[in-house]
N, C-alpha and C positions, 0 to 999 in steps of 0.2 A: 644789479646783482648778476654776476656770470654765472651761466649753464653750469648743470654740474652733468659730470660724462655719466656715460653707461654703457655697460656691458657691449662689449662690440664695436664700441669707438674706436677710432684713432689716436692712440695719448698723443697729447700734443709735443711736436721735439722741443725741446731749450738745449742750452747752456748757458751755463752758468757757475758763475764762481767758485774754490771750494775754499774750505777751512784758509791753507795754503796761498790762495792765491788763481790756482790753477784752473783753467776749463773741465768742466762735466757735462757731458751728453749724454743726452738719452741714448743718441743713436753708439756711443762707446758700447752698450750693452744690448747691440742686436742679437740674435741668439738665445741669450740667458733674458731668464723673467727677471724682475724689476717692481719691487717693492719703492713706489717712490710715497712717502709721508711727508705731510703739511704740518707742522707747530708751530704756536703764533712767535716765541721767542728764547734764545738760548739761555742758561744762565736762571729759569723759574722751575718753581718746584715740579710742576705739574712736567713739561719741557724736557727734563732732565729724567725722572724719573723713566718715560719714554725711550729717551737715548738709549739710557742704561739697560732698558728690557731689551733693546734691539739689538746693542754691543752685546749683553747676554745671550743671545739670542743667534748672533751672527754667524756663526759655526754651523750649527743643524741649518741655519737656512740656506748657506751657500751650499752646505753638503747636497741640498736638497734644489739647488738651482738657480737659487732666487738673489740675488744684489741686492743691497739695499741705501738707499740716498731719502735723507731728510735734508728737508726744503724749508726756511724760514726766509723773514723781509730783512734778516738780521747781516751785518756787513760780514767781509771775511775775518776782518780784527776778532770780532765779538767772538764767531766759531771757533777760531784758533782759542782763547780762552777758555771757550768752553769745552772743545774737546780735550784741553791739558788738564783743567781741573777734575773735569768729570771721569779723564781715562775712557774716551772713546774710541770703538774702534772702528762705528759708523761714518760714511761718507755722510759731511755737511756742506751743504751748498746756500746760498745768498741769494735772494731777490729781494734785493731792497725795491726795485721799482715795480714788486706785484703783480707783475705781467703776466709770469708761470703760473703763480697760486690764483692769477681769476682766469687764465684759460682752465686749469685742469676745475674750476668753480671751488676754492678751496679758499674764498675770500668774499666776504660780504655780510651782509646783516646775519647777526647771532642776537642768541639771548645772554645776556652774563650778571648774574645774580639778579636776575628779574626784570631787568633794564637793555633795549634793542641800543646794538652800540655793532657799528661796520668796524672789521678785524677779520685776522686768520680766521678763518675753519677748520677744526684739527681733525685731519681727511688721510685719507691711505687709498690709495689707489695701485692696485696689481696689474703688470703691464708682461703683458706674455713675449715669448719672443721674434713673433711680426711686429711689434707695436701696440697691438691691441687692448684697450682696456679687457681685464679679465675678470675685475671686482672694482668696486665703486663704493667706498667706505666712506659716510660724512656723519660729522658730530660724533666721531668716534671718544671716546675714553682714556686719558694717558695710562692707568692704573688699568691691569691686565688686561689690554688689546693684543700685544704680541703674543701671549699665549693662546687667546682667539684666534688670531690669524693663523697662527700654527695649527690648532685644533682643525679651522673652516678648509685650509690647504691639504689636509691629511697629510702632516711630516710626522 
């Protein structure tokens, strides 16, 4: 099971594919904080509802500083999908090979309906603008976490 960070870490850099095709880095967004979120897959209910809070959402946060990239194992086919279906205006990025989601420890043994079974961890993690983790969210809630986050950030 990979580490999960904490407060005063180093986020780990990636890149990583988007919706599109295109590279995403962390280090693109030195400067500004960096909302980056773990979902296990695009296209589910739970997943989706998510996006939507944070496309809803994306306005007052960037007003307020913050970027935001959701990170699945899902290909860029799948994002492009789902961001057309769904009307996203959130960056979607791809690890399919897990690499990202178990450095930042957003992958590993869960519980799911009673039953321990290795997947996503659906994790949020706030990255300031040296890098540094700022908050450390795990087994977070699709159904109003962004309004949390908003709340815990004072926007």
């Amino acid at each position: 099971m990979s580490e999960r960070l904490q407060t005063g870490d180093t986020a780990p850099a990636f890149t990583l594919p988007d919706a599109d095709g295109n590279d995403v880095s962390l280090a693109d967004h030195k400067g500004r904080k960096v909302i980056v979120y773990f979902y296990p897959a695009a296209l589910t209910p739970g997943c989706t509802k998510q996006a939507c809070d944070f496309t809803d959402n994306l306005e007052i946060l960037a007003t307020a500083g913050y970027d935001v990239i959701g990170v699945s194992p899902d290909k860029p086919e799948k994002l492009a999908t789902f961001r057309e279906k769904e009307d996203l205006k959130v960056t979607l990025v791809g690890d399919p090979s897990k690499e990202v989601l178990e450095a930042y420890g957003a992958y590993g043994e869960k519980k799911l309906y009673g039953k321990v079974v290795t997947g996503v961890i659906r994790s949020t993690i706030v990255v300031d603008e040296e890098g540094k983790v700022e908050r450390a969210l795990y087994n977070v809630k699709a159904t109003g976490h962004v309004a949390k986050i908003i709340k815990d950030l004072g926007i």
